[in-house]
C-alpha positions as CSV (number, residue, x, y, z in Angstrom):
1,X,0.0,0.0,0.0
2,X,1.5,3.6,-1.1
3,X,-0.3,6.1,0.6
4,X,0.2,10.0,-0.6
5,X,2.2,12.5,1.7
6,X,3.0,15.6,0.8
7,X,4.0,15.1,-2.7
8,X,6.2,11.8,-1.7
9,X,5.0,8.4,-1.9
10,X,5.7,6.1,0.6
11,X,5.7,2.9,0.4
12,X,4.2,0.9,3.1
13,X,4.7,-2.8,3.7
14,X,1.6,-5.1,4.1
15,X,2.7,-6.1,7.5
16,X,3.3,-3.1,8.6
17,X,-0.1,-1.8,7.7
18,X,-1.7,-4.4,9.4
19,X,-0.1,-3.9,12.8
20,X,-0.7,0.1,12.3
21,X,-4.7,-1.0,11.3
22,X,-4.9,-3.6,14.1
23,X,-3.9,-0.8,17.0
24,X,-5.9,1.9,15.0
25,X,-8.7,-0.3,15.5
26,X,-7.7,-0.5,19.4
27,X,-8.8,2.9,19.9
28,X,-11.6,3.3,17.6
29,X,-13.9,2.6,20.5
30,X,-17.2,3.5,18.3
31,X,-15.9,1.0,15.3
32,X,-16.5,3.7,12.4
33,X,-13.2,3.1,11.4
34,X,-12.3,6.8,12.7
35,X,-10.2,7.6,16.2
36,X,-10.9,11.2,17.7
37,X,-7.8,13.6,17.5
38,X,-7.6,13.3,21.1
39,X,-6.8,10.4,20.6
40,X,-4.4,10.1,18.3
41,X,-1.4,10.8,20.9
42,X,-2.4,7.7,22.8
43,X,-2.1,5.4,20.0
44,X,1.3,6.5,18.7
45,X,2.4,6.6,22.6
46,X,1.3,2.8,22.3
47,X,3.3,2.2,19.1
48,X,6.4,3.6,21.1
49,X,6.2,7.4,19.8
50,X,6.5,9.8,22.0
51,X,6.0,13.5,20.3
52,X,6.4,16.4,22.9
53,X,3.8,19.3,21.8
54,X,5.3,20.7,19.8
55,X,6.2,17.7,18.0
56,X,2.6,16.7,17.8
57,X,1.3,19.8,16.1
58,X,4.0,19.8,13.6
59,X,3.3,16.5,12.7
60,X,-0.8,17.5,12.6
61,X,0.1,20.3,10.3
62,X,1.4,17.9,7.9
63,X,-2.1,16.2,7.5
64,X,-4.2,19.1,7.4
65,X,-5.1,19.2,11.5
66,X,-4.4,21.6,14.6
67,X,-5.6,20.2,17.6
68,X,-5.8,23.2,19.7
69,X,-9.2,23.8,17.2
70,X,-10.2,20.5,16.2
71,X,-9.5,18.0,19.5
72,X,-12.6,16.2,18.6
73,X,-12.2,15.4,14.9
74,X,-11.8,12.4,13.5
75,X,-8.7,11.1,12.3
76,X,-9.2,8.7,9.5
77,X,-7.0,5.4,9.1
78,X,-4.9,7.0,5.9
79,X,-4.5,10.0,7.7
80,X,-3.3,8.5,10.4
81,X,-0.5,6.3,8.0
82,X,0.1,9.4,6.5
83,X,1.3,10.6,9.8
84,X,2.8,8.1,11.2
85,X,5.8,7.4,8.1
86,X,7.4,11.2,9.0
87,X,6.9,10.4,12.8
88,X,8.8,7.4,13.0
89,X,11.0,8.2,10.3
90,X,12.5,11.2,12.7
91,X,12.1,9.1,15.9
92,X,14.5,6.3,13.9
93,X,16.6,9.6,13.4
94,X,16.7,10.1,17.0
95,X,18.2,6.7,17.6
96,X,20.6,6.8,15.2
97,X,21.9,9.7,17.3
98,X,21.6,8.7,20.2
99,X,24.1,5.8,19.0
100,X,26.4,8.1,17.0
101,X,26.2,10.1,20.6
102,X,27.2,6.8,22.3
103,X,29.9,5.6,19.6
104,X,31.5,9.2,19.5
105,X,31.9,9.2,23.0
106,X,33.8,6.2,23.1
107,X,36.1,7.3,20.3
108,X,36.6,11.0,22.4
109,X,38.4,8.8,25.1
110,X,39.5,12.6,26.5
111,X,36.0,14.4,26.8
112,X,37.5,17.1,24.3
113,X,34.1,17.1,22.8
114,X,35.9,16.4,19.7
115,X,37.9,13.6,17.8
116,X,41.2,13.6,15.7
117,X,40.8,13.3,11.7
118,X,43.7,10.4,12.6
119,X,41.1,8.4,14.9
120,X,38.2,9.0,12.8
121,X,40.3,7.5,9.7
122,X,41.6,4.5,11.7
123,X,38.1,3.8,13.1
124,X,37.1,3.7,9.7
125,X,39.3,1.6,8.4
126,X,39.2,-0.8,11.4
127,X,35.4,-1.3,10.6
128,X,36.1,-2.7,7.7
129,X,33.5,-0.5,5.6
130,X,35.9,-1.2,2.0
131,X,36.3,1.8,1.6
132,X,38.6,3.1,-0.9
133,X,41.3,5.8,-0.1
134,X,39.5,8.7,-1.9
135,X,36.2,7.8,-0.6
136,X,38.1,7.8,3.1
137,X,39.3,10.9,2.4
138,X,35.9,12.8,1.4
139,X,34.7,11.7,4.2
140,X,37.6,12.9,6.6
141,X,37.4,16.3,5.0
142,X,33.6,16.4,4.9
143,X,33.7,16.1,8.9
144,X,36.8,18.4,9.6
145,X,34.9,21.2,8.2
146,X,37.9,24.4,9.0
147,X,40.3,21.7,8.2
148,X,42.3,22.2,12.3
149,X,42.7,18.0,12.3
150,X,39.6,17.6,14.9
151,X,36.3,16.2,14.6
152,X,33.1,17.4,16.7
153,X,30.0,15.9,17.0
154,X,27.9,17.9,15.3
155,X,29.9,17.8,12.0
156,X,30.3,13.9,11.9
157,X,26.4,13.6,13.0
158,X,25.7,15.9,9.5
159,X,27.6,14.1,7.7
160,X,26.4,10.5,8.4
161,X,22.9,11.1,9.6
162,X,22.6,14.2,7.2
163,X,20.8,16.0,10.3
């Protein structure tokens, strides 16, 4: 099943939309195949989302709803998957910084806040990613961005994560 968001199509495997439509249905409590608005926090709390407000309106906005006017509105089960793709999409960002987060702390064994170009390139290496020498070396310049030999966390985290 594709369904339409914002211009982008994304692709939804069967599986996956049937364990989003079984706990849709978990909090349709009138079975019309609609959940109120209000609801719609408690569901993707159940699925393991947890959006502060902010968060939550934003991702409203992106399928036509504010709650602060509409709390009792229905949410329908496409608008709901065409919610849920961007939500879980950034929360599988978040983890993937949290680990970087994790994995550069272990590599800054000083707490400099920051890693060596050197370490970076022998970490590389050592993970066996076969990569070649120029490839190795765009990637060491991409993350030393003023070119001083040192590495912070915020530059490697745009460069692999692309946040």
């Amino acid at each position: 099943m594709e369904i339409q968001n914002q211009d982008e199509k994304i692709p939804l495997k069967s599986d996956q939309v049937a364990r989003l439509r079984h706990w849709f249905s978990k909090f349709d409590f009138e079975g019309s195949g609609n959940i109120k608005l209000s609801e719609l926090d408690n569901l993707l709390r159940a699925l393991g989302m947890t959006l502060n407000k902010q968060e939550f309106q934003s991702a409203l906005q992106k399928i036509g709803m504010d709650f602060s006017t509409s709390a009792q509105e229905n949410v329908t089960f496409n608008m709901f998957l065409a919610l849920w793709q961007p939500v879980s999409q950034s929360s599988s960002r978040d983890q993937d910084k949290d680990k970087l987060r994790l994995a550069f702390n272990v590599m800054d064994r000083e707490g400099r806040g920051k890693i060596t170009d050197h370490d970076f390139r022998n970490i590389l290496m050592q993970a066996d990613f076969q990569l070649s020498p120029e490839t190795l070396d765009d990637l060491v310049r991409a993350t030393d961005l003023n070119g001083d030999g040192d590495i912070t966390f915020n530059a490697l985290r745009c460069v692999l994560i692309g946040d």
